[in-house]
C-alpha positions as CSV (number, residue, x, y, z in Angstrom):
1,X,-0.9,6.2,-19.8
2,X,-3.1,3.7,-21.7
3,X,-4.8,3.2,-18.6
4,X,-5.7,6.5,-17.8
5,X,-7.0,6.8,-21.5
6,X,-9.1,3.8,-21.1
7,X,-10.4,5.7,-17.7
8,X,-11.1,8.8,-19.7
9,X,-12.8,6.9,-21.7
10,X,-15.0,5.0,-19.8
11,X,-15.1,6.4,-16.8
12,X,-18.5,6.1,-15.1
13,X,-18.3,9.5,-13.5
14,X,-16.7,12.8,-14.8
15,X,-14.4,13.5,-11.6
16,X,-13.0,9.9,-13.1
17,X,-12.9,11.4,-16.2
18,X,-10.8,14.3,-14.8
19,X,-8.5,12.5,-12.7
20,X,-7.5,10.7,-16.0
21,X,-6.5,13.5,-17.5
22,X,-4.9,14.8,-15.1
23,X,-2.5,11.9,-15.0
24,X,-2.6,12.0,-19.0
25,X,-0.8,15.6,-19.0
26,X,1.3,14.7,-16.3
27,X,3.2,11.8,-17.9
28,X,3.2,14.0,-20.8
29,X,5.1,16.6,-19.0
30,X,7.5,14.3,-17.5
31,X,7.9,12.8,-21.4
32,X,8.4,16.3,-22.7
33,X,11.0,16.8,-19.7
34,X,12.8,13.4,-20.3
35,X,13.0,14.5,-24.3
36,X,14.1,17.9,-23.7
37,X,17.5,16.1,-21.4
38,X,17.9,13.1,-23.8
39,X,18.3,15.9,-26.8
40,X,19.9,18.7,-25.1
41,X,16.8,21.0,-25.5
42,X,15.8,22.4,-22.5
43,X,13.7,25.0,-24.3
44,X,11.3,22.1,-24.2
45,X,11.2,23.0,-20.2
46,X,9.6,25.9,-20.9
47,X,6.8,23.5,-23.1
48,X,6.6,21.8,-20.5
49,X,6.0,24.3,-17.7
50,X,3.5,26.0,-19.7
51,X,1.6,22.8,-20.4
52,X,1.5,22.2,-16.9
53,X,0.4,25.3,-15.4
54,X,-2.4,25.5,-18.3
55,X,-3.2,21.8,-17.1
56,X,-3.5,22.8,-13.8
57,X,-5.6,25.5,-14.5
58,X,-8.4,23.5,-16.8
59,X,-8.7,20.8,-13.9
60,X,-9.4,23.8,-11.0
61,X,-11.7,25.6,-13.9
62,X,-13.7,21.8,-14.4
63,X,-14.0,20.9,-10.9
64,X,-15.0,24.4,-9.8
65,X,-17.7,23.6,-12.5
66,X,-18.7,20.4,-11.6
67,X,-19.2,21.4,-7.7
68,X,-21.8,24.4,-9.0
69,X,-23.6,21.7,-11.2
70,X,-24.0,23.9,-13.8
C-alpha cells in the first residue's frame, strides 16, 4: 500500500495516478473485510461493499474524463 501511495504521489502520468488508487481502495477493502471477520462485525461488509462500488465508480467517472481531455 505504501507503494501505491508513493505512485500516487509521483506518478508521472495521471492514469499512474489512478491505477494507485485504485489498488489504494482495494487493500482497504480487503482490510475492512479482514477487520470485520477478526471482530465478528460483518456490518463492516456492508462498508466495505459500498466503498467498493463508490470506488469503482470514481475510477470509470476519471478515466471517462481523461479519454475526453477535458
Amino acid at each position: 500500500m505504501l507503494t501505491a501511495l508513493w505512485r500516487f504521489i509521483k506518478g508521472p502520468t495521471s492514469a499512474d495516478r489512478i491505477m494507485a488508487f485504485d489498488v489504494m481502495t482495494v487493500s482497504s477493502i480487503a482490510l475492512i473485510t479482514l477487520i470485520a471477520f477478526f471482530n465478528n462485525r460483518f456490518i463492516y461488509l456492508d462498508v466495505a461493499l459500498v466503498y467498493g462500488l463508490l470506488s469503482f465508480t470514481g475510477v470509470i467517472v476519471v478515466a471517462r474524463f481523461i479519454e475526453k481531455g477535458m
